[in-house]
N, CA, C and O of each residue as an XYZ file, in Angstrom:
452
protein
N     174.367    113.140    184.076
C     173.535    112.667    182.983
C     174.017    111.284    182.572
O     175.103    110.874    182.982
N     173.134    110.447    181.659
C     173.801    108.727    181.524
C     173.199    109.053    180.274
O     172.335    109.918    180.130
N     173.836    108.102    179.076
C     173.330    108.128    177.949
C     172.289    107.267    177.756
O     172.237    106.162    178.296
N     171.221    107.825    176.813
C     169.757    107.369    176.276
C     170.338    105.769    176.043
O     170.068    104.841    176.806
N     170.959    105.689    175.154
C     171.220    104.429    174.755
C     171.842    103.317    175.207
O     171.550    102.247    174.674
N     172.811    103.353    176.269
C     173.783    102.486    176.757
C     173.798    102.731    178.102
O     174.071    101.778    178.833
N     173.588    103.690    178.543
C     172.969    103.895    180.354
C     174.516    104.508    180.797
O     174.619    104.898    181.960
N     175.381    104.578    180.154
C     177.082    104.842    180.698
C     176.732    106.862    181.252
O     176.109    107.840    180.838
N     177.452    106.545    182.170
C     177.296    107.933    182.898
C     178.442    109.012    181.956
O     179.615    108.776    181.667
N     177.604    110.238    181.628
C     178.674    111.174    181.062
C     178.878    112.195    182.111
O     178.382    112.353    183.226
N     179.918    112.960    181.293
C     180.054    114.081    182.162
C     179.791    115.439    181.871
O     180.049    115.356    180.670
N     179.542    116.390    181.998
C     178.671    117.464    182.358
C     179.422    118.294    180.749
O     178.825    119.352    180.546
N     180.043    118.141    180.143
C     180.543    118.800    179.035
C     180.601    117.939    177.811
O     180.958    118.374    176.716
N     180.332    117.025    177.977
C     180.468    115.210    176.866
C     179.534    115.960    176.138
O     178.553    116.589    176.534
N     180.136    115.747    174.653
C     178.788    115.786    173.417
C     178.646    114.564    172.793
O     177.916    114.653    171.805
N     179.182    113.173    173.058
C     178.873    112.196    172.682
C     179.684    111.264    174.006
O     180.688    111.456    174.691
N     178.329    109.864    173.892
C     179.032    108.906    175.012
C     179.960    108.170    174.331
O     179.864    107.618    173.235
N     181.347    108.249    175.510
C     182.334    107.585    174.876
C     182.351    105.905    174.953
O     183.309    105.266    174.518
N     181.375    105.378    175.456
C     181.377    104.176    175.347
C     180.267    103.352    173.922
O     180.510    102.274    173.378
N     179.310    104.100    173.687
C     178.662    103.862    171.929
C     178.820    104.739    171.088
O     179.195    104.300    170.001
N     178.616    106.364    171.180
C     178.981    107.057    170.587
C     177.731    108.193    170.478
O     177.776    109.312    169.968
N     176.743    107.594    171.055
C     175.157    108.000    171.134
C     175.743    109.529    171.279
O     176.702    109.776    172.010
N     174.875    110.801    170.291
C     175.254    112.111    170.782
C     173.783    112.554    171.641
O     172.560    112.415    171.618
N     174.978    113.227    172.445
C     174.853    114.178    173.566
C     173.239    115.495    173.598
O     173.022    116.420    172.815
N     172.617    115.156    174.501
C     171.918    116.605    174.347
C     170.836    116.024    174.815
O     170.697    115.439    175.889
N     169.784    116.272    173.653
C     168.257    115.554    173.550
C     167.973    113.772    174.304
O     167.083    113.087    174.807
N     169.415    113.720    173.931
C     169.363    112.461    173.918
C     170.007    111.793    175.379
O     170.071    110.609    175.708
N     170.369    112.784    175.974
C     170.672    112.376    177.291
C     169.631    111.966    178.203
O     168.510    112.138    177.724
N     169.650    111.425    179.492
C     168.711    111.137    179.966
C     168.953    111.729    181.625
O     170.058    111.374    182.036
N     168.395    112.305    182.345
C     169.073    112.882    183.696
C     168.202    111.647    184.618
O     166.977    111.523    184.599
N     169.172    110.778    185.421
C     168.687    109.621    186.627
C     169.637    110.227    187.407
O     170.646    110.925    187.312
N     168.546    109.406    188.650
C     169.442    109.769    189.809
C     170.644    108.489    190.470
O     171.261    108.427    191.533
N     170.574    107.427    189.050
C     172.258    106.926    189.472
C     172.719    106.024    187.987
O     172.701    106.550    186.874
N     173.073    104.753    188.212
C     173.479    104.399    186.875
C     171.872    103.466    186.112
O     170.686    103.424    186.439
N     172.437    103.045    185.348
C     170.934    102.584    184.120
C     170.343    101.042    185.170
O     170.937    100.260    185.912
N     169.305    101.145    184.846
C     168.589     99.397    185.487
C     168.313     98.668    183.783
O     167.819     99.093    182.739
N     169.126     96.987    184.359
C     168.636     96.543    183.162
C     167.707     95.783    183.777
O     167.396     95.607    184.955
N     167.061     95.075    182.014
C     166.445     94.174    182.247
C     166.773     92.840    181.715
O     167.250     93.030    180.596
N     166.751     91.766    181.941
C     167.430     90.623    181.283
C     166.587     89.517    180.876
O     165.674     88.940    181.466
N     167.345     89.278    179.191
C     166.524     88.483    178.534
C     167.653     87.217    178.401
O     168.878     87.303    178.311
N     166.704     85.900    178.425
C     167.851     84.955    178.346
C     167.004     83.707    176.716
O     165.851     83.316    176.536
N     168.091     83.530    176.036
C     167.543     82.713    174.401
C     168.290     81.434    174.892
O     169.469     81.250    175.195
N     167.174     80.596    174.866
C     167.094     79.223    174.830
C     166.642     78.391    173.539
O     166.064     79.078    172.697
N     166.765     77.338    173.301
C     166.493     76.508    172.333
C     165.405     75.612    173.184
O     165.357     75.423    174.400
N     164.438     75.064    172.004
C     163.299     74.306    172.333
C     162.548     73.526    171.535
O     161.793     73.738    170.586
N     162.911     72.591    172.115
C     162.221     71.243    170.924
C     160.850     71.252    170.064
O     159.779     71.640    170.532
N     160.952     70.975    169.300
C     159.243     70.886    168.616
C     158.509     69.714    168.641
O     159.201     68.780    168.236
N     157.611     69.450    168.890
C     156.873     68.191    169.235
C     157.838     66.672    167.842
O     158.260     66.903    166.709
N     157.852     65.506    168.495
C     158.520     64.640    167.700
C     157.487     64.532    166.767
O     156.392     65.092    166.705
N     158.225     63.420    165.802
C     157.217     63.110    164.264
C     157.870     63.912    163.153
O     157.310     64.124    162.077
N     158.902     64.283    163.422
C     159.746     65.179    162.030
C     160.696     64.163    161.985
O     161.008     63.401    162.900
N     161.189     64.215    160.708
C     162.693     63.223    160.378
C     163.846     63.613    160.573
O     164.823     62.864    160.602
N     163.883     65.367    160.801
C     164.904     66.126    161.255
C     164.717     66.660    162.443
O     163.727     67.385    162.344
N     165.162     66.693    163.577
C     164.985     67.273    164.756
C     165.062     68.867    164.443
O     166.077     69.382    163.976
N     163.753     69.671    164.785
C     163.467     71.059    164.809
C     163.009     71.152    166.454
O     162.872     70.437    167.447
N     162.849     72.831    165.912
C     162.393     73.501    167.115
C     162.656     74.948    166.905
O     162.668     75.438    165.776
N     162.905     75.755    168.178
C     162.680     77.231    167.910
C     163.483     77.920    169.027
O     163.476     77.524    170.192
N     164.223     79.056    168.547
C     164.491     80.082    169.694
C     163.528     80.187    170.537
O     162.430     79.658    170.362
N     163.846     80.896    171.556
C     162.927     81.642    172.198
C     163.559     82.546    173.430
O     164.486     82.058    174.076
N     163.187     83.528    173.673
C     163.503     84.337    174.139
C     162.238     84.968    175.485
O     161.079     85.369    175.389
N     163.285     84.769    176.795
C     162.096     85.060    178.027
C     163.053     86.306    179.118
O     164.252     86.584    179.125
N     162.088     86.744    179.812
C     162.328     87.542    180.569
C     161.376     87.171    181.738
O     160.157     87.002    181.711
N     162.217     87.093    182.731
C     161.306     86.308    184.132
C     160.277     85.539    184.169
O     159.181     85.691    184.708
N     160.923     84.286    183.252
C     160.317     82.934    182.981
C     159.079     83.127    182.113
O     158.240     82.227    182.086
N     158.876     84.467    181.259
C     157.983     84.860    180.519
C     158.273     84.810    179.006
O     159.170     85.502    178.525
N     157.520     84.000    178.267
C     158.154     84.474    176.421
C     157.704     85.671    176.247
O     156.658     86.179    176.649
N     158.861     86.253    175.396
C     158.238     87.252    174.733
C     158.838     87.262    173.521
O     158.837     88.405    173.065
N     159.475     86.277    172.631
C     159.075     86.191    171.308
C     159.903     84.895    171.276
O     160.459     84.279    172.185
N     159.797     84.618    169.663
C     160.057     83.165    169.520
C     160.525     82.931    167.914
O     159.820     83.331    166.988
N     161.754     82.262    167.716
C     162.059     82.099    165.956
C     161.238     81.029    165.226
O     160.608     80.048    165.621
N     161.516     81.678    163.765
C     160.347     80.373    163.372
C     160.585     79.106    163.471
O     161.469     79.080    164.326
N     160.377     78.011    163.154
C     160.608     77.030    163.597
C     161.386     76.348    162.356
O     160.935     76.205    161.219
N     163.088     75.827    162.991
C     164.598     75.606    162.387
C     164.791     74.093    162.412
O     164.154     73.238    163.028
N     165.622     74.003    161.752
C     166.575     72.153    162.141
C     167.380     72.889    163.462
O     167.274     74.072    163.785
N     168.166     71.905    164.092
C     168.510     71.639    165.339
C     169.721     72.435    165.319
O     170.716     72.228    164.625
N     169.418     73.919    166.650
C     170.179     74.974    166.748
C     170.395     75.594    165.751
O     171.391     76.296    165.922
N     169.872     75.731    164.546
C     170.046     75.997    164.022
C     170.391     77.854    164.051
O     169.508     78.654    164.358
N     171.801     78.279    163.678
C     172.008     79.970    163.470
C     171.236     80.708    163.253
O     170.929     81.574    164.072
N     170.412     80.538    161.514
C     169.486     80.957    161.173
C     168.513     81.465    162.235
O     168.293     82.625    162.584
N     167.976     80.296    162.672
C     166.563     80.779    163.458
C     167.367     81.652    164.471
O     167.054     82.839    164.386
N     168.700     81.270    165.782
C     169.061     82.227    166.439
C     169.001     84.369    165.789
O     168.408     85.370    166.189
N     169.679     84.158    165.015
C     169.731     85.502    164.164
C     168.568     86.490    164.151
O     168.457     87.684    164.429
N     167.495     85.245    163.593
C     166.323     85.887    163.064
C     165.720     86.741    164.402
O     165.570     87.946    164.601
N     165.425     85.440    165.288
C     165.282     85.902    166.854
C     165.739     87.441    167.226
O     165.195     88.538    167.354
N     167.353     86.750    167.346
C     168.099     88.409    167.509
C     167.650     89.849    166.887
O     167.282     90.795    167.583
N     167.729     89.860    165.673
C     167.424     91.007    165.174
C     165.960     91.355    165.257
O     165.648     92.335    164.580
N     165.020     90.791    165.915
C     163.959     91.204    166.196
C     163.634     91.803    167.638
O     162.690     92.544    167.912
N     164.809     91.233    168.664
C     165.234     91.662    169.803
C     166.167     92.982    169.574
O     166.371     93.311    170.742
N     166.605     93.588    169.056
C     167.943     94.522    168.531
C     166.977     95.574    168.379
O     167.076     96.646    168.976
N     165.954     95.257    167.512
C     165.076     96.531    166.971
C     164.219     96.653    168.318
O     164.041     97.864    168.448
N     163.599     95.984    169.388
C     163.225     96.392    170.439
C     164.402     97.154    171.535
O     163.995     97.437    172.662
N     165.748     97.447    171.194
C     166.603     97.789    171.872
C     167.492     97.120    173.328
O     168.093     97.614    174.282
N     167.178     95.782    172.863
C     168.050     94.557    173.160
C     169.348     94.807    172.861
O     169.497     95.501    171.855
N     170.555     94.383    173.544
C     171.571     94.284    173.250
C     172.146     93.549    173.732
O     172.130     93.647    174.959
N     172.963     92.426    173.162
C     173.080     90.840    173.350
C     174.709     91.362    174.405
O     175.336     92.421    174.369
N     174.952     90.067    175.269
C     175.426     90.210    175.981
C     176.182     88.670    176.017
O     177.398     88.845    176.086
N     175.868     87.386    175.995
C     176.494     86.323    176.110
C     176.340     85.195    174.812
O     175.182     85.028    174.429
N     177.262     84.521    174.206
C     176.548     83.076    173.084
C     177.403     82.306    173.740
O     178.426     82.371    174.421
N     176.427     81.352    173.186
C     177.292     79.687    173.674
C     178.299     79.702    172.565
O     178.402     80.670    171.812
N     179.335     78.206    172.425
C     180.187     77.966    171.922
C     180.036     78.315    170.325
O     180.886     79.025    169.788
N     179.234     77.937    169.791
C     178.321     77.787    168.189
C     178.240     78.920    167.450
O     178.174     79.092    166.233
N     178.266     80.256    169.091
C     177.811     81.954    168.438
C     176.752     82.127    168.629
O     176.530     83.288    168.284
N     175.591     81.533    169.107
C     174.410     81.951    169.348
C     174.404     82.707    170.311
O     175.168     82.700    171.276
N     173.366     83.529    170.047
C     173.380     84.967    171.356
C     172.156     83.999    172.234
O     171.075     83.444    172.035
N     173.250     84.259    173.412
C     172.061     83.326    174.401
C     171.481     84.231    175.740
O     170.678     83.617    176.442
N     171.754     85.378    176.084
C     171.602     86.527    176.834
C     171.438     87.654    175.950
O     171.976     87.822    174.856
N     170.409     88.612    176.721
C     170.382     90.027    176.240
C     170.428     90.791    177.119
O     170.389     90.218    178.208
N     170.524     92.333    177.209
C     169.528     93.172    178.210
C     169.373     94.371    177.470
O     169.919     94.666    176.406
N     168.442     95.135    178.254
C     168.096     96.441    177.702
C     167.937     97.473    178.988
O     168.005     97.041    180.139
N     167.775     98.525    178.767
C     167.227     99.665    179.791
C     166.386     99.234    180.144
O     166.055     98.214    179.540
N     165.647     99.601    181.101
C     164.954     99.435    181.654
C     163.832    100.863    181.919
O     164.213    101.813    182.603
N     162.277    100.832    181.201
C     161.956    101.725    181.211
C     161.066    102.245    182.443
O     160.206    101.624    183.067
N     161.650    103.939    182.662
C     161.057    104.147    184.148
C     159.833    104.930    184.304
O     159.352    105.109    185.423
């Protein structure tokens, strides 16, 4: 069995995965090997010139595809990264790499079968 949430393989008596803590049961998932992700990568992106402050916006793609985007920030701004994030988190994203600054610049998730 691999857990619902984190894809980590348990073992046949586990009532919770020891790698998140996800409990055991309902919530297991039976595959026939370990989890497939899928990978999201957050980039920064300019907003058309004519502002006095350089803006722009997260954005967030999966095989050169958007699929969502922060509102539009001053330059790199955290804020907009964050906002991004936690809208990725509640789709069951779970960040994986940030650049120097802390911005989450990678995600992945399960992959649904």
């Amino acid at each position: 069995m691999f857990c619902s949430k984190c894809g980590t393989e348990l073992g046949q008596e586990a009532n919770f995965c020891p790698k998140c803590g996800q409990a055991v049961g309902t919530a297991a998932v039976k595959r026939s090997g370990p989890a497939q992700y899928e990978y999201c990568r957050i980039t920064w992106e300019h907003a058309p010139f004519g502002e006095i402050l350089p803006q722009g916006y997260w954005v967030a793609e999966v095989d050169a595809t958007e699929i969502a985007r922060s509102p539009k920030v001053y330059f790199l701004s955290p804020r907009g990264n964050r906002a991004l994030v936690s809208v990725l988190l509640a789709e069951g994203w779970e960040p994986m790499g940030s650049d120097a600054r802390g911005n989450v610049t990678a995600m992945r998730r399960i992959k649904e079968q």
